[in-house]
C-alpha positions, 0 to 999 in steps of 0.5 A, a space after each residue: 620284990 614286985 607289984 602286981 596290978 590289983 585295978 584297973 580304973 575305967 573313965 566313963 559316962 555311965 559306971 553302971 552301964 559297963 559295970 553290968 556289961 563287964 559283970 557279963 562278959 568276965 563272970 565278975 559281980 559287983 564288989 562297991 558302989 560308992 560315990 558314982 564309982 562302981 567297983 567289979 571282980 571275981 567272986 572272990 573280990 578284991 586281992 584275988 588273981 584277977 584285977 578288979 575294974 573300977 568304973 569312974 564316972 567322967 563327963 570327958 567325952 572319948 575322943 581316941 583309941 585308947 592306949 591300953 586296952 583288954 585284951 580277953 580270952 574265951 573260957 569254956 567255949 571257942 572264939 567264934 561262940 564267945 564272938 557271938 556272945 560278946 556282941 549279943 550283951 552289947 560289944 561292937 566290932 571296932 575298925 582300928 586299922 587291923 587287915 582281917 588276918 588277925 587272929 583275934 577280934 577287935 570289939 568296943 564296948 557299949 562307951 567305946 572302949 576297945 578290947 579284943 577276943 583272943 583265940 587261945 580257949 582257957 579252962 
């Protein structure tokens, strides 16, 4: 027997503000908004393959790098288009100490949560 993860569960100021950043960015929708929370995944919805991301509003400010990031791969195009994409919809490049040889890209999104872009493309 296992588990598997089947959410993951953000704090943030504004639930709707990365709801629709992370509809973007995954080709998620939005499954529930219920009480402040907002609740994304696939088409599909909830118990798929994918994890849905559950948006829970917070007052608490961000103060460090998170101890558990994102980390995404591109789908249906290379880094570099999806790099430009990312930050068109809002993501920010993220200093966190990498030394620029790294193969992947370090980016935050519109609260400050960092995730990264890898290289390896999807189908």
């Amino acid at each position: 027997m296992a588990s598997r993860i089947s959410e993951l569960v953000i704090d943030c100021h504004d639930p709707k503000l990365l709801a629709d950043f992370w509809c973007q960015v995954l080709g998620f929708r939005v499954l529930e908004e219920e009480d402040g929370y907002v609740e994304i995944g696939p088409e599909e919805g909830f118990g798929g393959l994918q994890p849905t991301l559950i948006f829970s509003p917070t007052t608490e400010p961000k103060t460090t790098k998170l101890r558990l990031h994102i980390d995404i791969n591109p789908v249906g195009a290379d880094q570099d288009a999806e790099l430009e994409r990312l930050l068109a919809i809002g993501a920010r490049p993220a200093d966190i100490g990498q030394t620029g040889e790294e193969s992947w890209h370090v980016l935050q999104d519109p609260e400050g949560n960092e995730f990264c872009l890898l290289r390896r493309r999807l189908s």
